[in-house]
C-alpha positions, 0 to 999 in steps of 0.5 A, a space after each residue: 378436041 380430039 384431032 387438036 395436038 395437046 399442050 407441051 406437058 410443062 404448059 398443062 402443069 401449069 393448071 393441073 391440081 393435085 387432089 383432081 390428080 389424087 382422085 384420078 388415080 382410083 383405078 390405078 390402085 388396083 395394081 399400084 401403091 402410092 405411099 412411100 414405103 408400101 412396097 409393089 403390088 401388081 404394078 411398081 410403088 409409084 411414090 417418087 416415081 417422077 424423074 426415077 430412073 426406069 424400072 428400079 423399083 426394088 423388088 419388082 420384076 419389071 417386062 424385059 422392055 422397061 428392064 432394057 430402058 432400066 439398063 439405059 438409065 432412062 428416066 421417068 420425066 414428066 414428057 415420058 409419064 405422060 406419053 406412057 400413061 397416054 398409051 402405055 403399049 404404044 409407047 413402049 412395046 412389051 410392057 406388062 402394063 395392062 392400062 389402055 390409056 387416059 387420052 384426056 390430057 388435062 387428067 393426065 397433067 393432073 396425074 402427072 402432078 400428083 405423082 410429082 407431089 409423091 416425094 420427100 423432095 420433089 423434083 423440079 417442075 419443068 
């Protein structure tokens, strides 16, 4: 592995698990809620996060960066998710998110999957 591009996001969606994903997350709560209704800590409320448009968690002042992206309408679909939880500083410079990164792409696919799963009405998988 390593040097080996990763599947397209919609291919590892296909195995991902959502409780592999629910435990994958541990680190993340230090900075992000994820039930609906809890409100922004550190970082922004992640419950329906998929296919949400950029920062416009109500109340979170986001970097400049994601506010600009925000401006644009830019989505979070599940190939910018991934990208960003990939490497968040090198996919878009500026932001305020101090995580170095997940490299595994099958965590990432779990993690994806669980996020998409944080919703009253889940967007379509891809």
């Amino acid at each position: 592995a390593g040097a080996e591009a990763a599947a397209p996001i919609a291919v590892r969606l296909k195995t991902a698990d959502v409780a592999r994903g629910q435990a994958g997350v541990k680190a993340c709560q230090a900075c992000h809620n994820f039930e609906k209704g809890s409100g922004n800590k550190v970082g922004p409320v992640l419950w329906n996060v998929v296919e949400r448009v950029k920062g416009s968690a109500e109340g979170f002042n986001y970097s400049a960066a994601l506010k600009e992206r925000a401006e644009k309408g830019e989505k979070w679909t599940y190939e910018n998710l991934d990208a960003f939880i990939t490497n968040p500083k090198g996919y878009l410079k500026g932001t305020a998110m101090g995580y170095a990164g997940l490299a595994d792409p099958a965590k990432r696919a779990d993690i994806i999957a669980y996020l998409h799963s944080l919703s009253d009405a889940p967007a379509p998988l891809p």
